[in-house]
C-alpha positions in Angstrom: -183.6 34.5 103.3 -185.8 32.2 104.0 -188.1 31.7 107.7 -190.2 29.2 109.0 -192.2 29.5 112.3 -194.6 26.7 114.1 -195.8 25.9 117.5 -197.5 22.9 119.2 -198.7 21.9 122.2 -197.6 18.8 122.8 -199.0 15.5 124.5 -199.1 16.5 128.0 -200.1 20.4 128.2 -203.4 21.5 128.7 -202.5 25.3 127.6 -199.6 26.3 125.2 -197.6 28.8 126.8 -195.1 29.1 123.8 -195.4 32.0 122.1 -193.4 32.7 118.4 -193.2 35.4 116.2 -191.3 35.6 112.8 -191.1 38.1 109.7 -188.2 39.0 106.7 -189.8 42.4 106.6 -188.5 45.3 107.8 -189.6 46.0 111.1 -188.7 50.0 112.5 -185.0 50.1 111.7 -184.5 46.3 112.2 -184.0 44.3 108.6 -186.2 41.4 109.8 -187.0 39.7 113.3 -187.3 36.6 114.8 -188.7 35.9 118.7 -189.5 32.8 120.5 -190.7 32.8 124.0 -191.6 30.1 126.3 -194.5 31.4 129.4 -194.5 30.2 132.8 -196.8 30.5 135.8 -199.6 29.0 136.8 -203.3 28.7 134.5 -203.4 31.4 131.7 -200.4 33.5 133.4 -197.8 31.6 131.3 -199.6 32.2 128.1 -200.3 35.9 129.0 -196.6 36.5 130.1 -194.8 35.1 126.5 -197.3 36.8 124.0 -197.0 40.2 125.8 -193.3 39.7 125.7 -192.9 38.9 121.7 -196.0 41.7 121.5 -194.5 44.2 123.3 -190.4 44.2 122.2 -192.5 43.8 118.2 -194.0 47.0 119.2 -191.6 49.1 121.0 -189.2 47.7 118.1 -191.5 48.6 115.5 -191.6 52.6 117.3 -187.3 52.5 117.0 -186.2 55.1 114.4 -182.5 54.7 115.1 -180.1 53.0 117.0 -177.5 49.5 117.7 -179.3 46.4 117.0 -178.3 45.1 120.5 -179.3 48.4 122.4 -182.6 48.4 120.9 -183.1 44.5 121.7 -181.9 45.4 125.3 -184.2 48.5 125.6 -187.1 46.5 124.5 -186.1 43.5 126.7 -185.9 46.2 129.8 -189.1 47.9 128.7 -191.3 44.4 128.3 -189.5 43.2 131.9 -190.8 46.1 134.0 -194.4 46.1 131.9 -195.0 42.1 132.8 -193.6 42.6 136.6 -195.8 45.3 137.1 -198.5 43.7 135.8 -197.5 40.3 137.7 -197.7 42.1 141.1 -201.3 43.9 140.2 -203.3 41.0 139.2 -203.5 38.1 141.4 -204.2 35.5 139.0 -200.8 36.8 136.9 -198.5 36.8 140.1 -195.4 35.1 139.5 -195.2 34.8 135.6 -192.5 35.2 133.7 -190.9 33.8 130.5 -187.5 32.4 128.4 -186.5 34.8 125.5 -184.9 34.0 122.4 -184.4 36.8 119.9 -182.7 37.1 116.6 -182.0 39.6 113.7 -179.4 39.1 110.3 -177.6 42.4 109.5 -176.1 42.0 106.2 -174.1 38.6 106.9 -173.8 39.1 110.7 -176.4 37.6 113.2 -177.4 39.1 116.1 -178.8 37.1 119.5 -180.6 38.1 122.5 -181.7 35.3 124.8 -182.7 35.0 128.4 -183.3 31.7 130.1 -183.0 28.4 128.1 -184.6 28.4 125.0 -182.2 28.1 122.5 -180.5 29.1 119.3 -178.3 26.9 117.1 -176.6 27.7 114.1 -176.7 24.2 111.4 -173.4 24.7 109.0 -171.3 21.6 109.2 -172.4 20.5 112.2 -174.9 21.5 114.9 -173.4 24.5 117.2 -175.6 26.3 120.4 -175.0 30.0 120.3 -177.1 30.9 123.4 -176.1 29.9 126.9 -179.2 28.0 129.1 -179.6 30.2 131.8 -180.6 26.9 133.8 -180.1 25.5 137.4 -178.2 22.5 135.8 -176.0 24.8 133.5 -174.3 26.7 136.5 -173.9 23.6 138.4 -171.7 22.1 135.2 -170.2 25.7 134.7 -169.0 25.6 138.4 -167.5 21.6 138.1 -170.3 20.7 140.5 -172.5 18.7 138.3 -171.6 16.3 134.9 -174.0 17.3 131.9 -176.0 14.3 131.2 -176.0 13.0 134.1 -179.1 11.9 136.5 -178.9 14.7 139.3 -178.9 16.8 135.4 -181.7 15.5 133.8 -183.5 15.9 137.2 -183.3 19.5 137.5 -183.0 20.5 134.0 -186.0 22.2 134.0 -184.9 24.9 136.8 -184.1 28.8 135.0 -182.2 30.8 136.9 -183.5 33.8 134.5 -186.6 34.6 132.7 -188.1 38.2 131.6 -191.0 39.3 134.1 -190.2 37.5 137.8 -188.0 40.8 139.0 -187.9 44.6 138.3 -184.2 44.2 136.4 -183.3 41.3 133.6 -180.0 40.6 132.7 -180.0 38.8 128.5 -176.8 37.6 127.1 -176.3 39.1 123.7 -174.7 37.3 120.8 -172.6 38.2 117.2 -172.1 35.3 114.4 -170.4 35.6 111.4 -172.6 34.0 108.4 -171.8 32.0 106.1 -173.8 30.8 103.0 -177.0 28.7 103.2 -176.8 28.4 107.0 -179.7 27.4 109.2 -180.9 29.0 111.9 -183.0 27.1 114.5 -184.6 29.0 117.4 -186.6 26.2 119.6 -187.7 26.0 123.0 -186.7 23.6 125.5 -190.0 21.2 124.5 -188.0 20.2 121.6 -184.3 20.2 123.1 -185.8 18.1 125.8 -187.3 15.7 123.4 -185.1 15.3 120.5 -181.1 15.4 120.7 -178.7 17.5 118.7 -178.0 14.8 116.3 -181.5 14.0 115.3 -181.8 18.2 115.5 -179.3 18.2 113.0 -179.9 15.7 110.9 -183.5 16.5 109.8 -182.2 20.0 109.4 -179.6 18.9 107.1 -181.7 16.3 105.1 -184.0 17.1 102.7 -187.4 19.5 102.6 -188.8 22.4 102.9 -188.4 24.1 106.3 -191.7 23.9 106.9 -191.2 20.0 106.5 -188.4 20.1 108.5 -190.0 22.7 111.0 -192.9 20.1 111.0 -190.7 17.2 111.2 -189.2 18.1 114.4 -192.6 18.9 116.1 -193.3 15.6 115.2 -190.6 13.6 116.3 -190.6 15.7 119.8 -194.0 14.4 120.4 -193.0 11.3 118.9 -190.5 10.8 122.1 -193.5 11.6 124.4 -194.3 15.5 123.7 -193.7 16.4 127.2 -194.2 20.2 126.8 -195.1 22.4 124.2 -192.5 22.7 121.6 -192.0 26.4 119.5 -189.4 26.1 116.3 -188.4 28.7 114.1 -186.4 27.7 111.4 -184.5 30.5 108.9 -182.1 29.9 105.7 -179.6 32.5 105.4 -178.5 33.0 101.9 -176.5 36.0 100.9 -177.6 38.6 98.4 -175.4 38.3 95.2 -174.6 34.2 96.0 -176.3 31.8 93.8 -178.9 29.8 96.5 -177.9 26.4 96.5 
């Protein structure tokens, strides 16, 4: 297995409030972990509120002994949550912060997802499939028939969550479990990419040729390319399985 993890700032933002974490190691009983957070809130409370997140699930993570992949990912979720509210309501200057969640670990040939509000996770095989559900606005509207996706009233409110980690005492992620398959990609991005770049393009510079830090690179570039309205976090992993020859 292979993993790739870059952040940028973008063209517009003064402060990157995505936050990215990424190692093949072992990491307490997990096999290897991959985060991706994207901070809101006002000045440095963004920032603060998606580095504490991947900091503190990597540490309560690395303290696990035993248990379920998903129940530890939910424990540390639920641990982190209550740690950044609390602080949120102490300090002034942090009131109101709160960030998007994107998690992942490979067990033998099955992936595991945690992901709250709508930074994403796509799976590159044949095609280009989203695993995670955008905990957006926009999303429930389409969910509910109330609302086309693509449309203008879409694209206007796109960028409304209805769930992030931090801005309430309880959190409610969606977990995920994929079947792997040979040489698949994994792509974990935040919404400064998927804003800026389309799933075609996503998948084609995935599926072309390079490195993945080229193509990790690539993508970065092409989002601000297409006017690097946010920051934009990518982590990019190639699943190969043990005993396969790596293609």
């Amino acid at each position: 297995m292979q993993a790739y993890a870059l952040t940028d700032i973008g063209k517009k933002r003064k402060v990157n409030q995505d936050y990215i974490y990424e190692t093949t190691e072992k990491i307490g009983v997990f096999p290897n972990l991959f985060m991706l957070a994207d901070g809101m809130g006002g000045h440095k409370a963004g920032d603060y509120a998606s580095k504490f997140l991947v900091d503190s699930m990597a540490d309560f993570i690395g303290k696990t002994e035993d248990g379920e992949i998903i129940k530890i990912l939910n424990n540390a979720i639920s641990v982190s949550n209550t740690m950044i509210y609390r602080k949120s309501r102490e300090v002034p200057e942090l009131a109101g912060m709160g960030s998007t969640l994107v998690a992942a670990v490979i067990s033998g040939d099955k992936l595991f997802v945690a992901n709250v509000g709508d930074s994403r996770l796509y799976i590159i095989r044949d095609g280009i499939t989203q695993v995670t559900r955008d905990h957006s606005y926009v999303e429930e509207m389409v969910k509910n028939g109330q609302m086309k996706r693509g449309s203008e009233d879409y694209l206007m409110h796109k960028n409304i969550i209805t769930r992030a980690v931090g801005i309430s005492s309880k959190v409610e992620p969606d977990f995920f479990e994929v079947e792997l398959e040979n040489n698949d990609y994994i792509l974990l991005c935040s919404d400064g990419l998927t804003n800026m770049v389309d799933d075609d393009t996503i998948l084609t510079v995935i599926a072309g040729n390079g490195s993945l830090g080229y193509k990790s690179n690539t993508l970065i570039k092409t989002a601000n390319e297409n006017g690097g309205n946010d920051n934009i976090a990518v982590v990019l992993i190639k699943y190969q399985k043990e005993g396969v020859e790596h293609a």
